[in-house]
N, C-alpha and C positions, 0 to 999 in steps of 0.2 A: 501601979500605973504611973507612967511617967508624964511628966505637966509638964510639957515644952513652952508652954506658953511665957510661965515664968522664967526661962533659962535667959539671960541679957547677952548678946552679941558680944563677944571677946573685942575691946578696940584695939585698936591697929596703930603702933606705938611708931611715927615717923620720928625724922630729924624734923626738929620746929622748923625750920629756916622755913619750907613751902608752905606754911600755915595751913589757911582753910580753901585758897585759890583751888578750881579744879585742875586747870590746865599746871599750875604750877606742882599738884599732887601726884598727875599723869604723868611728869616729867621725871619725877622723885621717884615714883616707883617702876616707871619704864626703864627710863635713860642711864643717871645720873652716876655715875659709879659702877657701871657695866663697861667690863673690857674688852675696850675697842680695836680690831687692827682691823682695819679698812683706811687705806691711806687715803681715798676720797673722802670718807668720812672725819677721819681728823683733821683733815685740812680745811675742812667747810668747820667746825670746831673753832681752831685756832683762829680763823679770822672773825668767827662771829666772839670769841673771848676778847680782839681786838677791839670790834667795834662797843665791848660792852664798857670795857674803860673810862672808869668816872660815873658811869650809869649802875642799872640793878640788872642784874641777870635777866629778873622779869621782864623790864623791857624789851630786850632782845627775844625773849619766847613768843611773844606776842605779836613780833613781829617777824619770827623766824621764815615765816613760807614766803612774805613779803621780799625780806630777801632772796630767798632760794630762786624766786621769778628775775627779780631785778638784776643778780648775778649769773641768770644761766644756769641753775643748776649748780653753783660754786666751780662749774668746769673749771680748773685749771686754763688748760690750752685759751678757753674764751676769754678767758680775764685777762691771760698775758696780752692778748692783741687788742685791749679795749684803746678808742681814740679819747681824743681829747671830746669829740660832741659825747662818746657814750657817758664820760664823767660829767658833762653838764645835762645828760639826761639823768642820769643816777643824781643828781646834787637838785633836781628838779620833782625826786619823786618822794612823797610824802610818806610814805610804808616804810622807806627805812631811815638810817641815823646817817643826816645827810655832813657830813664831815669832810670836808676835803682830804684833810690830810689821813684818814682812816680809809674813806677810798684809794688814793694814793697809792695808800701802805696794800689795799689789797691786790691791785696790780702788781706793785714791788712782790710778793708776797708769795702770787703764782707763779712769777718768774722763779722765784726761790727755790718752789717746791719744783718744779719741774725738773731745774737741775739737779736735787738732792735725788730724787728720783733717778734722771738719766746717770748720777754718778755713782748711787749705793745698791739702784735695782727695789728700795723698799724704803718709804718714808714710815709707815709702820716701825718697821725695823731702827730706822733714824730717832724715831724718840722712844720708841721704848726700851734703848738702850741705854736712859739716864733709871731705869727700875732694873737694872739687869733684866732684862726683860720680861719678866716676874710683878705681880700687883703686890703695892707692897700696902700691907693689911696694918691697921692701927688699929688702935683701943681708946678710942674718946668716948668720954662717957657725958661732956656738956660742949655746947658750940663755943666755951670763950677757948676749952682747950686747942682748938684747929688753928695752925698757924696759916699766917698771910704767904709763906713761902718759906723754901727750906732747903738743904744744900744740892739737893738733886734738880728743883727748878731754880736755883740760880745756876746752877750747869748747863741746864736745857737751856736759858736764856741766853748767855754767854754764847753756846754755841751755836744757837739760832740767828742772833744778832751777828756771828761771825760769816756765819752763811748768808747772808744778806736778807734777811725779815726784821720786818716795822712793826712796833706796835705789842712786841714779845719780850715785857720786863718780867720778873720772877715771878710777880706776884699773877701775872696774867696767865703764865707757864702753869704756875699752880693750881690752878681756878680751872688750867686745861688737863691738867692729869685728875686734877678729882672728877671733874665732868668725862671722862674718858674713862675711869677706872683704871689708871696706873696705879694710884693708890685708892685705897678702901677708905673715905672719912665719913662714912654712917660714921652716925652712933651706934654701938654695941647696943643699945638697947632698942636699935630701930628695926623695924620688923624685914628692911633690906639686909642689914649689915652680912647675916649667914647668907645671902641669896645669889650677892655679886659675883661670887666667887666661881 
């Protein structure tokens, strides 16, 4: 007869970065590394990679819905037309990373995308063609091996900043292809790595 009693729970081998946070676990094994083409969804992404600059990822999680109210929804269209009172309401509201010049950038930012949009048909399409449009899968087996950035998001950067977006250096670019799943940076030994795919 079999004693299940004795048998212990297999644990659940994440990337350390999310530690023991719940919300930051939920993130880890929802979000994080799932390939994204939803061009409303990368772009609501990228600005929140913008405003994380200099801060922790986690702050921005905890304050993500806080945002998503305070910009509309990340509407594009809405952002592009915000006045000068909207950014002294926004610079006014304690929920999110009250920054001028990261609000700014995210005005600038919508205009951006809207044109990349009316001019290529696919902001999708716009950056996932620094992966050939393909996730491109790694093999890191500890977090010091992940680089800060690398030649495909200094490209995305380059060309971003060419198309007129703020707030989009490599290393920000990078931080938005892992969180996007352009690329794969589980760790291989994380219980996501085979799942992203």
């Amino acid at each position: 007869m079999l004693h299940t009693e004795n048998i212990m729970p297999k644990e659940i081998i994440r990337c350390p970065w999310c530690g023991s946070d719940p919300l930051y676990i939920k993130y880890h094994d929802e979000e994080w590394g799932v390939p994204l083409r939803d061009d409303d969804k990368l772009f609501e992404f990228l600005i929140l990679e913008g405003f994380q600059a200099g801060l922790s990822w986690r702050t921005i999680l905890y304050k993500r819905e806080n945002f998503r109210k305070a910009f509309d929804g990340f509407n594009a269209q809405k952002i592009a037309r915000y006045t000068e009172s909207k950014v002294r309401k926004l610079l006014n509201d304690a929920g999110i990373i009250r920054n001028r010049l990261k609000i700014a950038a995210t005005i600038t930012n919508a205009k951006a995308y809207l044109d990349i949009r009316d001019k290529t048909g696919s902001f999708t399409d716009y950056l996932w063609q620094f992966t050939g449009g393909k996730v491109k899968k790694n093999q890191w087996r500890s977090l010091s091996e992940l680089p800060a950035r690398t030649a495909e998001s200094d490209a995305m950067s380059k060309q971003l900043i060419k198309d007129g977006f703020k707030f989009v250096g490599s290393t920000i670019c990078y931080a938005h292809m892992q969180a996007t799943g352009m690329v794969n940076d589980h760790l291989v030994e994380c219980h996501r790595y085979r799942k992203v795919l």
